[in-house]
C-alpha positions as CSV (number, residue, x, y, z in Angstrom):
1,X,-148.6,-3.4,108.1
2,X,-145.1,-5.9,108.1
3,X,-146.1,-9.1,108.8
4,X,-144.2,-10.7,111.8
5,X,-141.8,-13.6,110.9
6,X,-140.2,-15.2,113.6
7,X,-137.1,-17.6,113.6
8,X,-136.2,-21.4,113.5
9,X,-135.8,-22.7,116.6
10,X,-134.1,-26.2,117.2
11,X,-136.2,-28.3,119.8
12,X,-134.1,-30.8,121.4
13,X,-135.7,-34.2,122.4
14,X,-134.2,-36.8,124.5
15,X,-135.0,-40.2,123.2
16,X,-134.3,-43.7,125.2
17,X,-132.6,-45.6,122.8
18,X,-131.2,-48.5,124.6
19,X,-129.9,-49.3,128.6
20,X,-126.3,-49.6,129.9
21,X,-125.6,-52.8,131.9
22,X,-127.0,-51.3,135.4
23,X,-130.3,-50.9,133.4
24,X,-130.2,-47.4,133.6
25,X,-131.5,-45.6,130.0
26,X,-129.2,-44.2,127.3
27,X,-130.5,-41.4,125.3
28,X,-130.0,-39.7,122.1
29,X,-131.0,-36.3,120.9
30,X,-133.3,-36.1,118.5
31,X,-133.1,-32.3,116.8
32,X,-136.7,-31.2,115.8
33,X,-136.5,-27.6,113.9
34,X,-139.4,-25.4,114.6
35,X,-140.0,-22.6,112.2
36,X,-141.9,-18.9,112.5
37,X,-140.7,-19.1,116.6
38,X,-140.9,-15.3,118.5
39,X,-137.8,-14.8,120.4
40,X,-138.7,-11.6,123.1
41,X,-136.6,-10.5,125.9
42,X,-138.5,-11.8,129.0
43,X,-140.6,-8.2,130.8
44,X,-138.6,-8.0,134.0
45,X,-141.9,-8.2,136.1
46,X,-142.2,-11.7,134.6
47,X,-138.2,-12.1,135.3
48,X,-138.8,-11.2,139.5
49,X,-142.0,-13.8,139.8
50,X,-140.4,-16.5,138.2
51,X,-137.2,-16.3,140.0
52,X,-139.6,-16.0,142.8
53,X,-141.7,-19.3,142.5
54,X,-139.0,-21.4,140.6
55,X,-135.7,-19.9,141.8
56,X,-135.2,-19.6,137.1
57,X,-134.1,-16.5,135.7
58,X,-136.1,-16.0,132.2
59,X,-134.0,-14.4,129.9
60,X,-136.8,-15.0,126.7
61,X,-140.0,-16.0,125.8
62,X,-140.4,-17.7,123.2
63,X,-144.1,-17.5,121.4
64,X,-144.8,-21.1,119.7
65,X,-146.5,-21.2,116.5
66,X,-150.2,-22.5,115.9
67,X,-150.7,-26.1,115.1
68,X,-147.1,-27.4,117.0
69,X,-147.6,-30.5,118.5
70,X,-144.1,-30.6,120.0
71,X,-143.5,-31.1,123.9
72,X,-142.0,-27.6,125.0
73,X,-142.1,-28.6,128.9
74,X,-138.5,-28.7,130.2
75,X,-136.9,-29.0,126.9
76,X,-133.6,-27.9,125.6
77,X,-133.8,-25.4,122.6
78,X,-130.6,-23.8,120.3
79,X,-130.9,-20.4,118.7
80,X,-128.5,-17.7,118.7
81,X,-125.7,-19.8,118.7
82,X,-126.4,-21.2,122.7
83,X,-128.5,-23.7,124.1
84,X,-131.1,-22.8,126.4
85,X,-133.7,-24.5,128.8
86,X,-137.2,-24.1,128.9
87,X,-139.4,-24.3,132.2
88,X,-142.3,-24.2,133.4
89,X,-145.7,-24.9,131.8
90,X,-146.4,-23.4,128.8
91,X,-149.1,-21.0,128.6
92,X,-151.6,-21.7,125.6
93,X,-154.5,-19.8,124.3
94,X,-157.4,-21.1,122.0
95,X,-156.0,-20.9,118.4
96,X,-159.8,-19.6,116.7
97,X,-159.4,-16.4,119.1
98,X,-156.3,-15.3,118.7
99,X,-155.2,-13.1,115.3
100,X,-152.1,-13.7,114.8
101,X,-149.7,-16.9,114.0
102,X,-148.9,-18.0,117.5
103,X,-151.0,-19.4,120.4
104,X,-148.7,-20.3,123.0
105,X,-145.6,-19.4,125.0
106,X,-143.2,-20.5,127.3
107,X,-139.7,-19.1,128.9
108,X,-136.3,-19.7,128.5
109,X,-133.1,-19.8,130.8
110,X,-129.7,-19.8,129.7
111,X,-128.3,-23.6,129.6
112,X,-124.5,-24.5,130.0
């Protein structure tokens, strides 16, 4: 049996780094490279109920590796060349139960 590999993904974190002189926050990105991450077209039931309930069109779902800490809720992520959005909450199963290398998922829209 292959073994699955998945790509690097690069996780795109906003952080405050200082305040312009209205005292509103200035941010940086702060690139954080994920490794072993499942890029899957999105099923296109999944597609119809999230454009449903959140008005987002999922294009992929991206399947998060066991053991990342990272913040995945309404982040920016880059792979194939464009940057992408996630939403929603990510779905996450106990890591002990499941076989494989990844425990948790969430969905991507495209992002200018």
């Amino acid at each position: 049996m292959a073994n699955l590999k998945g790509i690097t993904v690069t996780l795109i974190n906003k952080i405050e780094t200082s305040k312009d002189p209205l005292g509103q926050p200035i941010y940086e990105d702060f690139l954080i490279e994920v490794d072993n991450v499942l890029v899957a077209p999105t099923s296109s039931d999944d597609v119809v109920n999230q454009l449903s309930l959140t008005g987002k069109k999922a294009v992929y779902t991206l399947a998060i590796p066991k053991g990342n800490t990272d913040d995945w809720e309404d982040k920016e992520v880059l792979f194939f060349n464009q940057r992408w959005r996630t939403f929603g909450i990510p779905t996450e199963g106990i890591e002990e139960l499941i076989p494989l290398d990844w425990n948790k998922k969430v969905m991507v829209e495209r992002y200018g």
